[in-house]
LOPA-21740 format. One record per residue (C-alpha): residue number from 1; x, y negated, z. Coordinates in nm, 3 decimals. Example, Ala and Ser with C-alpha at 12.3 -4.5 7.8 and 13.67 -1.06 7.14 Angstrom:
LOPA-21740
{k: 1&u: 1.230&v: 0.450&w: 0.780} $
{k: 2&u: 1.367&v: 0.106&w: 0.714} $
//
This chain:
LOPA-21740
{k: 1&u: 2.561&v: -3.582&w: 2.032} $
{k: 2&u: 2.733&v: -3.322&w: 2.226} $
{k: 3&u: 2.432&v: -3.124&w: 2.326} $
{k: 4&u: 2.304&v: -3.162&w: 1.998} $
{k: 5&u: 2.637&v: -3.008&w: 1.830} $
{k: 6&u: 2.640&v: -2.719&w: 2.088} $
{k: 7&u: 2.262&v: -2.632&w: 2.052} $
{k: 8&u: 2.313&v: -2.610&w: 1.678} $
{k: 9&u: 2.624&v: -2.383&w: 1.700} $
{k: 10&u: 2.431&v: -2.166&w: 1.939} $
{k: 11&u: 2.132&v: -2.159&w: 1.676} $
{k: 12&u: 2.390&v: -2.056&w: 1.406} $
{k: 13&u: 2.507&v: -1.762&w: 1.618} $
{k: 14&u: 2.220&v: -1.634&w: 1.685} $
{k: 15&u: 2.142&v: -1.668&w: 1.337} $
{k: 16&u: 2.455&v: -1.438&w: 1.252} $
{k: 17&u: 2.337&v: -1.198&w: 1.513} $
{k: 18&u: 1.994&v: -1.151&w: 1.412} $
{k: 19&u: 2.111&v: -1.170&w: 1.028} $
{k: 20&u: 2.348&v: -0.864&w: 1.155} $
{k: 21&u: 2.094&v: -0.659&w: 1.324} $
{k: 22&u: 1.838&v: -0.708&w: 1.092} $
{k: 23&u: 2.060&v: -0.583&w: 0.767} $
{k: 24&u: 2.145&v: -0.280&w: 0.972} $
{k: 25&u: 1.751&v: -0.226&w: 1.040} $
{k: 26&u: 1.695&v: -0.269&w: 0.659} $
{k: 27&u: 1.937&v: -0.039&w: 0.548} $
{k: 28&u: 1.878&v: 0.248&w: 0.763} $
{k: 29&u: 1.490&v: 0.219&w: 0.693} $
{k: 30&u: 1.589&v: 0.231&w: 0.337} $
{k: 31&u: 1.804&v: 0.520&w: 0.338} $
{k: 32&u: 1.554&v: 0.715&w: 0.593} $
{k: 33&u: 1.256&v: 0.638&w: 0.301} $
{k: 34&u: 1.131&v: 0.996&w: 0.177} $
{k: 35&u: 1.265&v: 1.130&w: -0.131} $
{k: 36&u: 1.674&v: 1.149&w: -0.268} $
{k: 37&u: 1.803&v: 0.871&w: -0.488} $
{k: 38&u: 2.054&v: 1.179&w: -0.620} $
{k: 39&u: 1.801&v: 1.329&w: -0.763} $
{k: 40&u: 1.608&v: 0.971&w: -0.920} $
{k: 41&u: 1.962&v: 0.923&w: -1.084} $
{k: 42&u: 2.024&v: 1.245&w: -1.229} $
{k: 43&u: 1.700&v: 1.206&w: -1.433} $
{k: 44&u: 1.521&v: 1.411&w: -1.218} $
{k: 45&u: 1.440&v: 1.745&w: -1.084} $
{k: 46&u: 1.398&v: 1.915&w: -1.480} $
{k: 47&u: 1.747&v: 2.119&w: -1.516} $
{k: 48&u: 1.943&v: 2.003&w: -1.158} $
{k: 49&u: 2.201&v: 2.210&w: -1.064} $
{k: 50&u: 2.356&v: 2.137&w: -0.742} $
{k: 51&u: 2.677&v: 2.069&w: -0.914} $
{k: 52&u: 2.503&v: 1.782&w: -1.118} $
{k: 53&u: 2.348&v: 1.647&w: -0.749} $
{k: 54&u: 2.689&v: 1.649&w: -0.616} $
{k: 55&u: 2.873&v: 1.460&w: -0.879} $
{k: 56&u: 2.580&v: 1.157&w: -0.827} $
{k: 57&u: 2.646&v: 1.170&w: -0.460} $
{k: 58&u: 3.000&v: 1.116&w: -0.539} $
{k: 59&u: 2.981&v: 0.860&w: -0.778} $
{k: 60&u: 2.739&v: 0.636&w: -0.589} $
{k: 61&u: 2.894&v: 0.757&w: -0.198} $
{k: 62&u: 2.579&v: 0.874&w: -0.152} $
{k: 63&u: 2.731&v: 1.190&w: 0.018} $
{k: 64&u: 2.880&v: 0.945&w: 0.292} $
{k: 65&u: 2.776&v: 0.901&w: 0.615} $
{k: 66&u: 2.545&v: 0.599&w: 0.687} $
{k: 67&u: 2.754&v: 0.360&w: 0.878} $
{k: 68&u: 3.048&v: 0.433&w: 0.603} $
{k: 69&u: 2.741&v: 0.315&w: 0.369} $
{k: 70&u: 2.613&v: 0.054&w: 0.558} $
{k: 71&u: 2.955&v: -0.100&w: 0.599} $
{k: 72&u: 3.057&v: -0.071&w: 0.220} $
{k: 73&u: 2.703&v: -0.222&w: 0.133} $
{k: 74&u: 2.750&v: -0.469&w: 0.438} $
{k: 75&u: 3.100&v: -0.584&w: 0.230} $
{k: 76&u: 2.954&v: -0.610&w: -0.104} $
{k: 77&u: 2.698&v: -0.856&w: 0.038} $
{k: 78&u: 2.911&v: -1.060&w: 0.208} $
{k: 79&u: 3.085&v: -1.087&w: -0.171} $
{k: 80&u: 2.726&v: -1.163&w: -0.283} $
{k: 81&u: 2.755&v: -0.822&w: -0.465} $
{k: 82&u: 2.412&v: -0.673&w: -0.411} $
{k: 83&u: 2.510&v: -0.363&w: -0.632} $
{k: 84&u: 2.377&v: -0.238&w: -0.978} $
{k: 85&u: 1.950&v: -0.149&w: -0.999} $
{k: 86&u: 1.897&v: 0.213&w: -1.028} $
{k: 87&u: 1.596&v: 0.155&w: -1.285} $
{k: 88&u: 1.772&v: -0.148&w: -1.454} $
{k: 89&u: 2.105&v: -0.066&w: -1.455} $
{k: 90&u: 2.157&v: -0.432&w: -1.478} $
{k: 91&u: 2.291&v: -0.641&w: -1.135} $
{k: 92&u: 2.065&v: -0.676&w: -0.848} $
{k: 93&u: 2.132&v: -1.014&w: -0.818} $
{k: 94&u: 2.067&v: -1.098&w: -1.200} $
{k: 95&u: 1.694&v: -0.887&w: -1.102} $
{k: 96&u: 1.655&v: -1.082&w: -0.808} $
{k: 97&u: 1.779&v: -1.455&w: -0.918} $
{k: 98&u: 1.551&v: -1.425&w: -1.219} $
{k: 99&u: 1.216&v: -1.353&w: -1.037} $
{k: 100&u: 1.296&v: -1.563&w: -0.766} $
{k: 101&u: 1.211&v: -1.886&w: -0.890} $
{k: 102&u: 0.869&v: -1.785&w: -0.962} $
{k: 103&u: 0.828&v: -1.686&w: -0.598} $
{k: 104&u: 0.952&v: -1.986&w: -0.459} $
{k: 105&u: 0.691&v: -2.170&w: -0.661} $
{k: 106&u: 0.420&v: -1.980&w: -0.535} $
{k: 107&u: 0.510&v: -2.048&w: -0.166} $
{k: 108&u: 0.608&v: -2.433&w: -0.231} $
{k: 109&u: 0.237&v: -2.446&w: -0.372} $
{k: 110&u: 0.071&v: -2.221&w: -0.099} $
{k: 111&u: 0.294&v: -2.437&w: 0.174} $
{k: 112&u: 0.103&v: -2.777&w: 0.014} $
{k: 113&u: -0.215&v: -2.631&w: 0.023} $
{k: 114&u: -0.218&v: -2.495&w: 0.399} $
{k: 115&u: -0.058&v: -2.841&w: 0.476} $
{k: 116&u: -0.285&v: -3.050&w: 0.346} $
{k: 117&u: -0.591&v: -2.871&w: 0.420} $
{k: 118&u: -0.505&v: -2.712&w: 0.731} $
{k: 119&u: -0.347&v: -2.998&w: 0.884} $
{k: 120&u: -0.659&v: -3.224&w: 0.709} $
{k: 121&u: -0.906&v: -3.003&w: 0.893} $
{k: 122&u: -0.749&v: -3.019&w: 1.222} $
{k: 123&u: -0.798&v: -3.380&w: 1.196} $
{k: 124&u: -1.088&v: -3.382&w: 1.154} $
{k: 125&u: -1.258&v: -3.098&w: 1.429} $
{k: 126&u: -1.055&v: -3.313&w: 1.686} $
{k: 127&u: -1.179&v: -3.685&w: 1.601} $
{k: 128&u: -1.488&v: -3.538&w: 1.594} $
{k: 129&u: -1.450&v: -3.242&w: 1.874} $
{k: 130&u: -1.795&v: -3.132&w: 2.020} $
{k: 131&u: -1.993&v: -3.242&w: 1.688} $
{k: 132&u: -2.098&v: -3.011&w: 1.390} $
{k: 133&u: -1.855&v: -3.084&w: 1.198} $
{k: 134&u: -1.631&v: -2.966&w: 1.442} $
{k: 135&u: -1.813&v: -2.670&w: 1.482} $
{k: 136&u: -1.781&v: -2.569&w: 1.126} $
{k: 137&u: -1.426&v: -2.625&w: 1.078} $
{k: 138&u: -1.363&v: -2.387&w: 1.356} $
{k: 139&u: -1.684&v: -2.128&w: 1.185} $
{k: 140&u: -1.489&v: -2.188&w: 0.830} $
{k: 141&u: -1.195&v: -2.144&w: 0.981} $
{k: 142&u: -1.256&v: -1.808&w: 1.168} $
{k: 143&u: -1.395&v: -1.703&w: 0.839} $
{k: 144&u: -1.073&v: -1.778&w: 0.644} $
{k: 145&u: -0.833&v: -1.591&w: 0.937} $
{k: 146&u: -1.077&v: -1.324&w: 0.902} $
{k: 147&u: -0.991&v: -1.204&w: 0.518} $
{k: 148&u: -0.740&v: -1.052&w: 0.400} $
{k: 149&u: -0.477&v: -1.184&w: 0.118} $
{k: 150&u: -0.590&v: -0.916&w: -0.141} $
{k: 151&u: -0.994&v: -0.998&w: -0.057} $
{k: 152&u: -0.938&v: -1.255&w: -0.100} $
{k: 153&u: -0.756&v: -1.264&w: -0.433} $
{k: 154&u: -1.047&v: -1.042&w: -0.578} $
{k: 155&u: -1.287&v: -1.243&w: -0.483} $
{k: 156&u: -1.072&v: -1.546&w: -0.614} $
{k: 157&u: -1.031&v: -1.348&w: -0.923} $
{k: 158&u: -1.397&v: -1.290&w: -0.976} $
{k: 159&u: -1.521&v: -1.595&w: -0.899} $
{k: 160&u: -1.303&v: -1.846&w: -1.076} $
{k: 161&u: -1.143&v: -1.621&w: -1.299} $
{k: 162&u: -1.388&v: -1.399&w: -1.437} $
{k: 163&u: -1.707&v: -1.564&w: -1.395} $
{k: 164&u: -1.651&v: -1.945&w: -1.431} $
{k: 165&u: -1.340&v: -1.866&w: -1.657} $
{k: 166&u: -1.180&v: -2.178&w: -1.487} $
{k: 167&u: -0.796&v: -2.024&w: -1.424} $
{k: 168&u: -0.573&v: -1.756&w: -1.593} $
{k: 169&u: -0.565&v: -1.433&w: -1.350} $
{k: 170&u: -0.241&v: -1.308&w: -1.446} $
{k: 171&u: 0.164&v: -1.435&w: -1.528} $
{k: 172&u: 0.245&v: -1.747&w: -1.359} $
{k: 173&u: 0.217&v: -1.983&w: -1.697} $
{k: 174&u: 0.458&v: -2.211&w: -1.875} $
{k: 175&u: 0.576&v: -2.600&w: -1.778} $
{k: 176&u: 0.424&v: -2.798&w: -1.499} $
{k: 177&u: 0.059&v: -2.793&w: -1.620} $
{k: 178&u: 0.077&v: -2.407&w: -1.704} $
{k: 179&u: 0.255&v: -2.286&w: -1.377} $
{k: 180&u: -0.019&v: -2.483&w: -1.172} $
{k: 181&u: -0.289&v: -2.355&w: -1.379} $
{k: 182&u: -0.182&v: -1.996&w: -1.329} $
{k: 183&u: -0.035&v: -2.039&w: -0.948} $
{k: 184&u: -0.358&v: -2.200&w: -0.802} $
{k: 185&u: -0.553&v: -1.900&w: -0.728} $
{k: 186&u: -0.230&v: -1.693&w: -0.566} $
{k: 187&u: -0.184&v: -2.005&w: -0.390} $
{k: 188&u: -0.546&v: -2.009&w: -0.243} $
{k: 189&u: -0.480&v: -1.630&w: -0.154} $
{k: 190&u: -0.182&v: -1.664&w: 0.035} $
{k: 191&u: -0.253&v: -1.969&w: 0.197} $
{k: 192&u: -0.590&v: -1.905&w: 0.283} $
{k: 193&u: -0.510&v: -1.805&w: 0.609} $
{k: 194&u: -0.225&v: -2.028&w: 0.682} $
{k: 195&u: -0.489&v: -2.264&w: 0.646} $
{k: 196&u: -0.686&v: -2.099&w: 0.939} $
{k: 197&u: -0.438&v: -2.116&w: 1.187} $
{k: 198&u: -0.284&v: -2.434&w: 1.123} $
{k: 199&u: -0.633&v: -2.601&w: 1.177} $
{k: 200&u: -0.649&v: -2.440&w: 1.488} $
{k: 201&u: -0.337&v: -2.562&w: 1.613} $
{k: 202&u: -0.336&v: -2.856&w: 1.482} $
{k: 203&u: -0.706&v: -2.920&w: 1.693} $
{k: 204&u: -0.557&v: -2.783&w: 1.998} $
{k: 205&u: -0.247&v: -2.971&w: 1.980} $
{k: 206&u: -0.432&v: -3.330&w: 1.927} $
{k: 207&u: -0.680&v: -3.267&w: 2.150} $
{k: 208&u: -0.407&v: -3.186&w: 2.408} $
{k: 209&u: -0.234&v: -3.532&w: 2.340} $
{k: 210&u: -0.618&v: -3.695&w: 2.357} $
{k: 211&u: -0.564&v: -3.590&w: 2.711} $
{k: 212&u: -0.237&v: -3.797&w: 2.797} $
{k: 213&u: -0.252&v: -3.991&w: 3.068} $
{k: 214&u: -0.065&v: -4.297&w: 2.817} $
{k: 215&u: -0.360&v: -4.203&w: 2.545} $
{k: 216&u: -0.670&v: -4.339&w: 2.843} $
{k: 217&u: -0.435&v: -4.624&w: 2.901} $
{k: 218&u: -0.416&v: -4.765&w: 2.525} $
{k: 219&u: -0.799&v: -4.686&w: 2.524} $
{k: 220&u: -0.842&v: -4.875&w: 2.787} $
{k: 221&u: -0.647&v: -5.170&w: 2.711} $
{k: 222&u: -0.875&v: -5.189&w: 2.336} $
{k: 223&u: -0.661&v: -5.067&w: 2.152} $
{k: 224&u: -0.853&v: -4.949&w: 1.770} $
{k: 225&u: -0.930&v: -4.602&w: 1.814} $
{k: 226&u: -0.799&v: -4.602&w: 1.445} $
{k: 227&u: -0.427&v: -4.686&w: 1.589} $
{k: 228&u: -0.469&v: -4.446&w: 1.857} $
{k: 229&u: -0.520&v: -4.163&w: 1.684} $
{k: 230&u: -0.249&v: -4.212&w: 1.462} $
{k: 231&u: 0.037&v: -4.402&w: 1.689} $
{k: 232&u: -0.050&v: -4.197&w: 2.007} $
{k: 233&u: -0.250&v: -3.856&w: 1.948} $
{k: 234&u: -0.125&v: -3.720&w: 1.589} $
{k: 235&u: 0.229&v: -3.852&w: 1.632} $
{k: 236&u: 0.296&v: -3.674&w: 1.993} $
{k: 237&u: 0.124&v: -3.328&w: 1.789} $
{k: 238&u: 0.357&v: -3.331&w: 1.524} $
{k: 239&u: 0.623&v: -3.113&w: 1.773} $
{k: 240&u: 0.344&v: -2.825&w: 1.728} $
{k: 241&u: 0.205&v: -2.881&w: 1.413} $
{k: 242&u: 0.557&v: -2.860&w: 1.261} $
{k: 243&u: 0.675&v: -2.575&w: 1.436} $
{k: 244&u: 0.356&v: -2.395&w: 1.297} $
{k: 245&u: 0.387&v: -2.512&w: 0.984} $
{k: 246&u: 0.765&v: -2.415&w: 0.903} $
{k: 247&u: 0.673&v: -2.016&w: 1.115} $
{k: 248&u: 0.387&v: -1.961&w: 0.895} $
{k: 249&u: 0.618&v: -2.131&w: 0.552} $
{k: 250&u: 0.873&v: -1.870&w: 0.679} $
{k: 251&u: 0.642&v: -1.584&w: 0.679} $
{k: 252&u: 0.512&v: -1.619&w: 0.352} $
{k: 253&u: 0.787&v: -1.443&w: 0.148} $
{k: 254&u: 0.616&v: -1.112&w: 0.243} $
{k: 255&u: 0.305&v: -1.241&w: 0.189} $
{k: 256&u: 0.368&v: -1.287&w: -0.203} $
{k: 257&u: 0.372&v: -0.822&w: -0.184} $
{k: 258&u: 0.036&v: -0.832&w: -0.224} $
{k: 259&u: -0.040&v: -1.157&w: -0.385} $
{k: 260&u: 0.183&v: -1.111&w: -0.664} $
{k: 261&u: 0.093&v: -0.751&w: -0.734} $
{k: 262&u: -0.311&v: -0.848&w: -0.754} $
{k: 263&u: -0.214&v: -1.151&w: -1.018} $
{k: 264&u: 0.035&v: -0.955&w: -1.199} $
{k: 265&u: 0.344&v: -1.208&w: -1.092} $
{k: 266&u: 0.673&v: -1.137&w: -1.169} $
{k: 267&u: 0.849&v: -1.229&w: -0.890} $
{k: 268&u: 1.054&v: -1.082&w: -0.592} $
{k: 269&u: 0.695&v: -0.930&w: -0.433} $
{k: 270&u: 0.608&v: -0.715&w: -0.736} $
{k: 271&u: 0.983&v: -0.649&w: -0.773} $
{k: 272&u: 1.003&v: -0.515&w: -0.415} $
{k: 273&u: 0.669&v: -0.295&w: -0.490} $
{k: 274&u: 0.801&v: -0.173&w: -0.811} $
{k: 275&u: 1.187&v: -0.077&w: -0.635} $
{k: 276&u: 1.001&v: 0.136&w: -0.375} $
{k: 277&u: 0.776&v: 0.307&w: -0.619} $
{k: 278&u: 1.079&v: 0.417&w: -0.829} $
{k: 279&u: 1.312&v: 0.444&w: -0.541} $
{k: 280&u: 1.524&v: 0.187&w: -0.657} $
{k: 281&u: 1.730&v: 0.131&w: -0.291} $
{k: 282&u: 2.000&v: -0.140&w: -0.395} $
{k: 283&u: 1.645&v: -0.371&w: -0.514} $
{k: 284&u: 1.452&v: -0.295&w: -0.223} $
{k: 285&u: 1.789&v: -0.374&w: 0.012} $
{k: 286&u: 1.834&v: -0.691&w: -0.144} $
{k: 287&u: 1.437&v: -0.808&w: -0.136} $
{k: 288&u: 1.424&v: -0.717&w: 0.237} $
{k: 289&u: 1.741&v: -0.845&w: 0.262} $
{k: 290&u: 1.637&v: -1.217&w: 0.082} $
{k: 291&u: 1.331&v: -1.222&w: 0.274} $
{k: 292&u: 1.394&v: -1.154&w: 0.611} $
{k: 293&u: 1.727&v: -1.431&w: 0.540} $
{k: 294&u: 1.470&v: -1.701&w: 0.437} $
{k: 295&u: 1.268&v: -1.631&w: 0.748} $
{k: 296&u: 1.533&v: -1.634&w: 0.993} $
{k: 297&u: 1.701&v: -1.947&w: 0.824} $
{k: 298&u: 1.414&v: -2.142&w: 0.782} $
{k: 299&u: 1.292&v: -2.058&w: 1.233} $
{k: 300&u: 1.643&v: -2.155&w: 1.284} $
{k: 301&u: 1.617&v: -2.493&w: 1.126} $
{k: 302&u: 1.243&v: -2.523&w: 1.258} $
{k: 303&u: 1.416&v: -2.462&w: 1.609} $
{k: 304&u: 1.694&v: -2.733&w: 1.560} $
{k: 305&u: 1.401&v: -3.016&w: 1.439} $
{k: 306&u: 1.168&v: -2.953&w: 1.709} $
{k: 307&u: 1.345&v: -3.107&w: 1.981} $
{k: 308&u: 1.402&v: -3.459&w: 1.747} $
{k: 309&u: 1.019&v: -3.433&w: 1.666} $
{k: 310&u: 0.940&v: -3.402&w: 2.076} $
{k: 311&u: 1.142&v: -3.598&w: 2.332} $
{k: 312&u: 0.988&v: -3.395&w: 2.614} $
{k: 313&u: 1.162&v: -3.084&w: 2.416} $
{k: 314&u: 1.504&v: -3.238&w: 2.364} $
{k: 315&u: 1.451&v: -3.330&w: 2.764} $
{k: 316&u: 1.426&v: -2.947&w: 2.852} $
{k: 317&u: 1.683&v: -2.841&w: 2.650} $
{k: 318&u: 1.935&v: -3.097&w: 2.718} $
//
């Protein structure tokens, strides 16, 4: 219990740490971006006078030097005060908490479909290793890896969309039956090649246990292949599988950039696009900001369960 309470508080550091640095890294790219927000919020360059600049400086600290703006913007978000949209003039986090939702769907639904599938089809290539149908899971796999989100969202598009007519290819739909209707082909796209690489590990990581010394014993002794597979071999890959699973999960959030823009989804992906277009900074902050949180959070808690999914972890930890 002790080690268990001491690796958790040294997760939660780091956490803080990396949270720290990685704000910093966000905020400085932000403000090093070409062009001056000054000039965005003084309606722009028709009839500037350099008194007009100056007085927008001013009233947003823009004339400050970074760390001074880093620090104040550092403060706000500790207060969960994400500051006021350039384009909008409405509150970042209003922008931000409305969209989000419709992200999160998207991933939840791309996260069952790589899970499923890619965990379903590296099942199968290892029970059947060295066959044909192991040989085209790993073909249709290196296929998937091998496209890219937005190819594969016109090709999606085209296919199912245009041609058979059999989803909508833009918004993200109404109620339970309308959001799945509209979310399935942005699903495919962004977990099209999730789906690739958790196959692969999930093959490698089962045929790795296949190889246990324990695994030729239960064989052996008659045990059902059936129960050996599933007691033995899947159940000692899960510490892999997991870990994959919850990286990749955690990765997705920028994923949904290009996803969402192709499909015409409002949600934090297209609002990230559209704050960088316009040079809306506070947005684009807080996007980065939300996304590379979610994918530190959710490696810190896949860090924490890993060792409870594989004794030989917690062993080489402890």
């Amino acid at each position: 219990m002790t080690s268990l309470v001491s690796r958790v508080s040294r997760r939660l550091l780091g956490l803080l740490a990396t949270l720290f640095a990685a704000s910093f890294v966000i905020f400085a790219a932000v403000y090093a971006a070409p062009g001056d927000p000054a000039v965005f919020l003084a309606g722009g360059r028709d009839k500037l006078t350099p008194e007009r600049l100056a007085t927008v400086r001013a009233q947003y600290h823009l004339d400050e030097p970074l760390v001074v703006q880093y620090g104040r913007w550092l403060w706000d978000c500790v207060h969960f005060d994400l500051g006021r949209s350039f384009k909008y003039s409405d509150q970042v986090s209003d922008l931000v908490a409305a969209r989000f939702p419709t992200t999160l769907q998207l991933v939840a639904y791309a996260t069952v479909l790589f899970v499923v599938l890619g965990v379903g089809a590296g099942i199968l290539a290892a029970v059947k290793r060295s066959t044909w149908v192991d040989s085209l899971v790993v073909g249709g796999t290196t296929l998937a890896a091998s496209v890219p989100s937005f190819v594969a969202a016109i090709a999606l598009v085209s296919l199912f969309g245009v041609q058979l007519g059999w989803f909508p290819v833009t918004g993200s739909g109404e109620g339970v039956t309308g959001t799945l209707r509209h979310l399935t082909l942005p699903a495919l796209s962004l977990a099209l090649g999730a789906l690739a690489i958790i196959s692969r590990v999930t093959r490698q990581a089962m045929a790795d246990a296949a190889a246990s010394d324990h695994v030729e014993v239960a064989r052996a002794s008659g045990v059902p292949e059936r129960d050996i597979i599933r007691r033995h071999v899947l159940r000692n890959a899960l510490g892999p599988i997991v870990t994959m699973c919850g990286l990749v999960m955690a990765g997705m959030l920028a994923g949904t950039v290009v996803v969402e823009t192709a499909f015409g989804i409002s949600g934090i992906g297209s609002l990230l696009v559209g704050a960088i277009n316009t040079h809306d900074f506070p947005v684009a902050q807080a996007v980065l900001l939300l996304m590379v949180t979610g994918y530190i959070v959710v490696t810190t808690l896949v860090d924490v369960v890993h060792p409870l999914l594989d004794p030989r972890v917690k062993e080489a930890t402890s």
